[in-house]
C-alpha positions as CSV (number, residue, x, y, z in Angstrom):
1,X,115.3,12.2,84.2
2,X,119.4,12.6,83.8
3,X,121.3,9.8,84.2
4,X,124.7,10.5,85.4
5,X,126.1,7.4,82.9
6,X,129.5,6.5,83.9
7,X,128.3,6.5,87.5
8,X,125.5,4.0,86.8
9,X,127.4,1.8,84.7
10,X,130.5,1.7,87.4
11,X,127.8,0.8,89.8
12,X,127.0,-2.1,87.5
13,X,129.9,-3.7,86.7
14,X,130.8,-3.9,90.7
15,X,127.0,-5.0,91.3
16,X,126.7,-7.8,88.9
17,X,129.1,-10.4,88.7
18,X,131.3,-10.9,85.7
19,X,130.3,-14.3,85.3
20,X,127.6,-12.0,83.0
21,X,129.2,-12.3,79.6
22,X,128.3,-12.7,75.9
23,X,128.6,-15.8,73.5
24,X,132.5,-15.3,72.9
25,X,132.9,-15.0,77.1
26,X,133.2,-11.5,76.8
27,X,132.0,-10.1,80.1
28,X,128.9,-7.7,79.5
29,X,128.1,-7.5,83.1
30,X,127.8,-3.5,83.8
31,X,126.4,-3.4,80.1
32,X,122.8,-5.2,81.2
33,X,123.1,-4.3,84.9
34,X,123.2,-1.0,83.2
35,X,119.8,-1.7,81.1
36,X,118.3,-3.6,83.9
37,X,118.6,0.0,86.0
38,X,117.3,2.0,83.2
39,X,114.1,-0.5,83.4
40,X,113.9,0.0,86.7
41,X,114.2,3.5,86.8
42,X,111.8,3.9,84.0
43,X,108.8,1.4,85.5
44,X,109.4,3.0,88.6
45,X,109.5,6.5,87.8
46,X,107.9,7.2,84.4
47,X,109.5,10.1,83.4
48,X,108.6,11.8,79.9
49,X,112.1,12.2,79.0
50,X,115.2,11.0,80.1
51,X,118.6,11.6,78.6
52,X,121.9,9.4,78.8
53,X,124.4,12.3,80.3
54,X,127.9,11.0,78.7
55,X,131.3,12.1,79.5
56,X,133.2,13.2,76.6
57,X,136.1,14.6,78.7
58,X,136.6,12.7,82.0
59,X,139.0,15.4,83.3
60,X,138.6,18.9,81.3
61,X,142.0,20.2,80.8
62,X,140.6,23.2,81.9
63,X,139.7,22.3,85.4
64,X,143.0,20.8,85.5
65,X,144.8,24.1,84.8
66,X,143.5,25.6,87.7
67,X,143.8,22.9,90.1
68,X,146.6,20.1,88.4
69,X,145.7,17.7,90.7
70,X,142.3,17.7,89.8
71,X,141.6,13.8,89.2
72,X,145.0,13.3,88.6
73,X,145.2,9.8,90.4
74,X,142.7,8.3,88.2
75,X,144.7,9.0,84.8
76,X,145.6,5.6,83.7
77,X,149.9,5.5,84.2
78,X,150.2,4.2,80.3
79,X,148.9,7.3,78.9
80,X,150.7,9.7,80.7
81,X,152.3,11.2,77.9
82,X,149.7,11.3,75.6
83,X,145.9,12.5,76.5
84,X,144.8,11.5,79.7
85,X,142.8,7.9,80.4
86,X,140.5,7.3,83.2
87,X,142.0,4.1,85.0
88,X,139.4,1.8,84.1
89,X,139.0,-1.8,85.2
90,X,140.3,-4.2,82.6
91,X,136.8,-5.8,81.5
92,X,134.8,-2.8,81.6
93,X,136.6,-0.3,79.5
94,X,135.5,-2.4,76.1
95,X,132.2,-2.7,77.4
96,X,131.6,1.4,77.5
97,X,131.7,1.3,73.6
98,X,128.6,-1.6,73.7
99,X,126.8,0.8,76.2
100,X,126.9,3.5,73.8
101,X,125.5,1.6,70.5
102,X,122.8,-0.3,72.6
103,X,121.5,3.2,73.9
104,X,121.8,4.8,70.6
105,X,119.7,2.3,68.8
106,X,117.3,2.0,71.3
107,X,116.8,5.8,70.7
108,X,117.5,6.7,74.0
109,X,119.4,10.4,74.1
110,X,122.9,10.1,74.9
111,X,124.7,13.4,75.5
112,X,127.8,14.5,75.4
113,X,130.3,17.9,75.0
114,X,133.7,17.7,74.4
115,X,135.4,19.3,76.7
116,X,133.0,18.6,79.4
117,X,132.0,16.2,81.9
118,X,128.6,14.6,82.4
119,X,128.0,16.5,85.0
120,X,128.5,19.6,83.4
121,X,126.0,18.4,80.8
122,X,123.5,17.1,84.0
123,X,124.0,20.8,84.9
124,X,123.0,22.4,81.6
125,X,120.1,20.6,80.8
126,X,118.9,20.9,84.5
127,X,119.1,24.8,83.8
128,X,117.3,24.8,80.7
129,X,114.3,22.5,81.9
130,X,111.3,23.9,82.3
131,X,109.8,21.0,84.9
132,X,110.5,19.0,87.3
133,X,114.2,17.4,87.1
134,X,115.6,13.9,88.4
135,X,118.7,12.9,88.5
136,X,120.2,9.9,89.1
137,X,123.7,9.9,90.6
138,X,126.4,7.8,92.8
139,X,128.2,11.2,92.7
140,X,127.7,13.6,95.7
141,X,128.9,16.5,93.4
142,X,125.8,16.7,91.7
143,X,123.8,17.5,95.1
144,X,124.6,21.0,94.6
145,X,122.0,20.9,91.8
146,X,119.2,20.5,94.6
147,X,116.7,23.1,94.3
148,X,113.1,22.3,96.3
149,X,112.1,25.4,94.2
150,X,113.0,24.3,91.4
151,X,111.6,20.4,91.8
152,X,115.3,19.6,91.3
153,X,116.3,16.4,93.5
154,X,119.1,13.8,93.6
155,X,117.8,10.3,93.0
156,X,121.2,8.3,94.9
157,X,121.2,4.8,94.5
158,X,122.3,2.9,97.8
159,X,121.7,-0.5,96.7
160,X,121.2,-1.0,92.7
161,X,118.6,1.4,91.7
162,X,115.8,0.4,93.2
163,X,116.8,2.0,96.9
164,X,116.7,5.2,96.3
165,X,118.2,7.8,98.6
166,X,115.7,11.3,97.3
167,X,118.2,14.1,97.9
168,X,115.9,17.3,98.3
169,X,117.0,20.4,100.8
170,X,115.6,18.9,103.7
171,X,118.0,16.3,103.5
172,X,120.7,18.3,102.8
173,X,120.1,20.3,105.3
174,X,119.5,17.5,107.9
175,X,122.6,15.6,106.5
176,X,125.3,18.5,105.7
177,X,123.4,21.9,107.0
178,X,123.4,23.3,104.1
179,X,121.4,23.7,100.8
180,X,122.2,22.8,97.0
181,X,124.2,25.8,96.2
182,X,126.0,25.5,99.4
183,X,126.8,21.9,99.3
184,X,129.7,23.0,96.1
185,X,131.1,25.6,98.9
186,X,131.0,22.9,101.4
187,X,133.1,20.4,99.1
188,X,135.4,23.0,97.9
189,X,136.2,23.9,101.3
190,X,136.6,20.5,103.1
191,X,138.2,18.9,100.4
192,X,137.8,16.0,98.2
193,X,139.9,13.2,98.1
194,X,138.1,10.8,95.2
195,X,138.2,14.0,92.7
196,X,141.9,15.2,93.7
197,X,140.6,18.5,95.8
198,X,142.7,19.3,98.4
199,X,140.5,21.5,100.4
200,X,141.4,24.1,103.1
201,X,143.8,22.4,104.8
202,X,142.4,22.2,108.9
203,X,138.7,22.9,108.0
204,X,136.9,19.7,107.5
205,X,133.3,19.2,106.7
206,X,131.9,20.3,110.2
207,X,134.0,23.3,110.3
208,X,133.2,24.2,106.8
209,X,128.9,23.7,107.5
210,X,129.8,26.4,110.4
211,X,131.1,28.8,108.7
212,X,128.6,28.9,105.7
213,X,125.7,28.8,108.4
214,X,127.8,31.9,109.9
215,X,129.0,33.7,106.3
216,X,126.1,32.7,104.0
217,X,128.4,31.2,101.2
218,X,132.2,31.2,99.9
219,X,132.2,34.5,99.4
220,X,131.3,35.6,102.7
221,X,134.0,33.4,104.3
222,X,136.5,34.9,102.1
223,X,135.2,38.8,103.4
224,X,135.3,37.8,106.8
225,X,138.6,36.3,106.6
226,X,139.6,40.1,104.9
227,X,137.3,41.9,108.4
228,X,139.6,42.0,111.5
229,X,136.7,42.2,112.9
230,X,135.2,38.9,112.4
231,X,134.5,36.4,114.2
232,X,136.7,33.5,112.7
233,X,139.8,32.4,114.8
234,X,143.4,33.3,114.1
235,X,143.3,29.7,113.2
236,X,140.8,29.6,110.2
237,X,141.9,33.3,109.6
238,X,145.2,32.4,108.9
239,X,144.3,29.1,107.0
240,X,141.7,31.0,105.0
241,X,144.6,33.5,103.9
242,X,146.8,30.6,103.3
243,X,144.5,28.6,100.6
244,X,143.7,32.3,99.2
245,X,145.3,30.8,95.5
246,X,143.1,27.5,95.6
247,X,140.0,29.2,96.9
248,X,140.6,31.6,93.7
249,X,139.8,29.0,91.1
250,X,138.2,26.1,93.3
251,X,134.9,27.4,92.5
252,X,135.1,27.1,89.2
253,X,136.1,23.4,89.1
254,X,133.6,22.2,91.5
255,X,130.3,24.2,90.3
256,X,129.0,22.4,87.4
257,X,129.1,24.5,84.4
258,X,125.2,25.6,83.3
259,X,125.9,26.5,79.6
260,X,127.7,23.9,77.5
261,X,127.0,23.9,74.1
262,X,124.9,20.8,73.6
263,X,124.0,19.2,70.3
264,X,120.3,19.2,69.2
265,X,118.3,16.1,70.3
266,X,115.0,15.0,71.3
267,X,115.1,13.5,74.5
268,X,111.2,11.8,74.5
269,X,111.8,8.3,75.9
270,X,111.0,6.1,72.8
271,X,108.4,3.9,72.9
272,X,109.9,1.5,70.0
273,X,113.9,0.8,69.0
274,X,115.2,3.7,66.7
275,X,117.4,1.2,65.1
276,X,115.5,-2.3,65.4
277,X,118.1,-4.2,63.2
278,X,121.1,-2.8,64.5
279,X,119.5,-3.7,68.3
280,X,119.3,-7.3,67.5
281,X,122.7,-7.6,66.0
282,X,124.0,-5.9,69.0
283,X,121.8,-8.6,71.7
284,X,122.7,-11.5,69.5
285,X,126.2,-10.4,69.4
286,X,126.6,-9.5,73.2
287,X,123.8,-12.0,74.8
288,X,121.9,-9.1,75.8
289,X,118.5,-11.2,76.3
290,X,116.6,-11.1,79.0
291,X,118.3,-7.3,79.9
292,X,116.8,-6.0,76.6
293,X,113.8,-7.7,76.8
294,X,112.7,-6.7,79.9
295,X,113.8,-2.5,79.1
296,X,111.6,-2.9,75.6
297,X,108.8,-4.2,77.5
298,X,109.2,-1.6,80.2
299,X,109.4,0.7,77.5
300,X,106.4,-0.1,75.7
301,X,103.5,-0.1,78.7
């Protein structure tokens, strides 16, 4: 099981109120909504592993090189001139650092690579596995990973995490028309406000599912847009030709990279605290309680 982190602790901070905070009135809301859905996850699912997917590098200055705007409403406006900041609510940015020292002395694998985003992390280690993979997302950019062949599937929570949406092909297929691999093309074409994509301008999502169910993928719309002879309209011809620059280097941003070097770690879900003393300084100090109680009892059955 891969945890797409930052996604899960986002989800909650928004889903428990901030009336959740520690002896000092220091809200530590998303820090045991986010240990409440590892619990969850865990009693529900039992997976052998399960690794913490971090996010060294929010926005890769590499990605942003080939497409600038590439998250570029979310840096933070006071660091502009130094490296960029996610815009993060006011009471949750000190709380990430918490998140990080619970998981690590709980022993629970938490992984990271600069210059990479979880998701590119979520991507390598879903290459490498030998089994079955889960992984549990609020991000749709991460359904390209969906591979029924594979026993790859998207675990998407609609409300906390225990309603699950499970994102296999079918449902890809039912909800977009297309499959994992596809699903990058689709989002590359159509556009992506939230990560600062701007698409092809005139082809939405429905356009886009039609001409990967006509071209096969990307690089068959590209050839047909080169073929008089296709079947595409002056319209998306013309369009197509247009974005030709974007449509160059999208695919690399959107695809999830598959080979980040990743550090060495065992990612067995521990049975016992790696670092019992550290723990309890860290729940006394933040009023962690009942949230850690209940993930070391989940973790110990």
């Amino acid at each position: 099981m891969l945890l797409d982190t930052a996604s899960l602790y986002f989800r909650a901070y928004f889903g428990v109120p901030d009336s959740v905070r520690a002896p000092d009135g220091t809200p530590v809301n998303a820090v045991r909504g986010l240990l409440d859905f590892i619990a969850r996850l865990v009693q529900d699912h039992r997976p052998d592993d399960l690794v913490a997917c971090w996010d060294n590098d929010w926005r890769p200055q590499w990605r942003v090189d080939l497409i600038p705007s590439y998250k570029a409403h979310r840096v933070a406006e006071e660091t502009e001139s130094g490296p960029d900041e996610e815009e993060t609510p006011d009471t949750l940015a000190p709380q990430v650092p918490v998140i990080a020292d619970v998981l690590d002395a709980l022993g629970i694998a938490r992984i990271g690579a600069d210059g990479y985003e979880a998701d590119d992390v979520i991507g390598t280690l879903t290459a490498r596995a030998a089994g079955p993979v889960d992984i549990v997302t609020g991000d749709r950019d991460l359904f390209q990973l969906v591979d029924d062949a594979r026993a790859r599937r998207v675990l998407y929570p609609l409300k906390g995490v225990g309603t699950l949406q499970t994102t296999d092909e079918a449902w890809l297929r039912g909800k977009y028309g297309v499959d994992g691999p596809g699903y990058a093309d689709l989002a590359l074409l159509r556009g992506d406000p939230s990560d600062g994509l701007p698409g092809v301008p005139g082809i939405g999502e429905k356009t886009a599912a039609k001409l990967l169910e006509a071209y096969g993928d990307l690089a068959g719309i590209i050839a047909a847009a080169a073929d008089p002879r296709s079947k595409l309209t002056p319209a998306q011809r013309r369009r197509l030709d247009e974005a030709a620059d974007y449509l160059a280097v999208a695919p690399k941003v959107v695809r999830v990279a598959a080979d980040v070097p990743l550090p060495a770690f065992d990612p067995a879900l521990p049975s016992e605290p790696l670092d019992p003393a550290t723990l309890e300084e860290l729940a006394r100090q933040w009023g962690l309680g009942g949230a850690l109680q209940r993930l070391l009892t989940v973790l110990r059955t």
